[in-house]
C-alpha positions as CSV (number, residue, x, y, z in Angstrom):
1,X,-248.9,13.4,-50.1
2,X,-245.4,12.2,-49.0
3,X,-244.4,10.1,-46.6
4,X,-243.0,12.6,-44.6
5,X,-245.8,15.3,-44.9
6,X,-247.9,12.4,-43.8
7,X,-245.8,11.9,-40.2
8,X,-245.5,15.5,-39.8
9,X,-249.3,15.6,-39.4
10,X,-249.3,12.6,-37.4
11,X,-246.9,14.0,-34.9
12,X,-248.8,17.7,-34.9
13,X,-252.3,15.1,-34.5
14,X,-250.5,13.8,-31.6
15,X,-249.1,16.9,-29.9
16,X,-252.9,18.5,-30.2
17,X,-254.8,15.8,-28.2
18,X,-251.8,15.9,-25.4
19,X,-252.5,20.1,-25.2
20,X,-254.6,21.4,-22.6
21,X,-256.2,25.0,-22.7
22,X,-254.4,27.3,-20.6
23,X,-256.2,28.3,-17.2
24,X,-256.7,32.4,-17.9
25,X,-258.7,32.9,-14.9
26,X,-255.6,32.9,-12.2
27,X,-254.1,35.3,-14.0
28,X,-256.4,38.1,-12.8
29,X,-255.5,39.4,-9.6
30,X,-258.7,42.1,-8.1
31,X,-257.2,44.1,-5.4
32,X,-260.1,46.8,-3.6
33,X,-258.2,50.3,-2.0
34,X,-258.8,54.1,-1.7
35,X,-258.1,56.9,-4.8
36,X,-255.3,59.1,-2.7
37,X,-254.5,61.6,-6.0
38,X,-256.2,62.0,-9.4
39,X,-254.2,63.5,-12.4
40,X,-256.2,63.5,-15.6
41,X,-256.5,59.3,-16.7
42,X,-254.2,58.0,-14.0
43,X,-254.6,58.0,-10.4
44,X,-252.7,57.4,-6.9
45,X,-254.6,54.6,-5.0
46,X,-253.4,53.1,-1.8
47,X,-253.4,49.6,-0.5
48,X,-252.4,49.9,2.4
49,X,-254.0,51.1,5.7
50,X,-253.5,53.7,7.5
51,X,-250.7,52.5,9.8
52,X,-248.9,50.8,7.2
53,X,-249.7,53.3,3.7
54,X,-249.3,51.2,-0.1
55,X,-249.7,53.8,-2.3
56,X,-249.1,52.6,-6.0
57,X,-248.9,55.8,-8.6
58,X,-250.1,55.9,-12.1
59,X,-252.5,53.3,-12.4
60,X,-255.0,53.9,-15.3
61,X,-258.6,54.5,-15.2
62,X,-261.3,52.7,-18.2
63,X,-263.7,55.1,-19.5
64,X,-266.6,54.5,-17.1
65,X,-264.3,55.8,-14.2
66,X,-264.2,59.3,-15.3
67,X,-265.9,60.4,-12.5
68,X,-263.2,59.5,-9.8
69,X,-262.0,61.7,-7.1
70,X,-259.9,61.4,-4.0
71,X,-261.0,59.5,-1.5
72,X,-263.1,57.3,-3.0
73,X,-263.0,53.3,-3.0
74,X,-262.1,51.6,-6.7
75,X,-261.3,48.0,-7.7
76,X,-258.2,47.7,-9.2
77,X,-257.9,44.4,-11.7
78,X,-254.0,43.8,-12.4
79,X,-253.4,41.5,-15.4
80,X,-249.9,39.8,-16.5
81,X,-248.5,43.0,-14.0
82,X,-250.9,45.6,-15.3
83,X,-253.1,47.4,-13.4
84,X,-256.8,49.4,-14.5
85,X,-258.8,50.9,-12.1
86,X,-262.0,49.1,-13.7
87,X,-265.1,50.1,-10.9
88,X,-265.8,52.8,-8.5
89,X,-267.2,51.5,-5.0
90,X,-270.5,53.2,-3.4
């Protein structure tokens, strides 16, 4: 091995024990409000209240949502600005 191979993985040796591991967990933002419209795998659910209305349109639904209707109460997770409808509320 070279001598320049050699500093190259020095440098990299040095860069790796300055890195930290990114925090992931602010990243997810968990937002609870009420189905307004459902069209096949996206749905209308506002954020809002009923004074001041948030509806967002087109969010989309995982696989153990199926059963969602209007009116009912989900829990919307939006990751790096993308939203899924992950849990229905009782």
């Amino acid at each position: 091995m070279d001598s320049d191979t050699a500093y190259m993985r020095y440098l990299g040796r040095k860069v790796k024990r300055t890195m930290k591991a990114p925090d992931t967990n602010g990243f997810v933002k968990r937002r609870i409000g009420k189905v307004k419209s459902v069209s096949g795998n996206t749905v209308t659910v506002d954020f809002g209240s009923t004074s001041t209305p948030m509806p967002v349109a087109g969010l989309r639904i995982v696989k153990s949502c199926s059963s969602i209707k209007a009116d009912d109460s989900v829990v919307v997770d939006t990751v790096d600005h993308i939203s899924i409808v992950t849990a229905i509320l009782a």
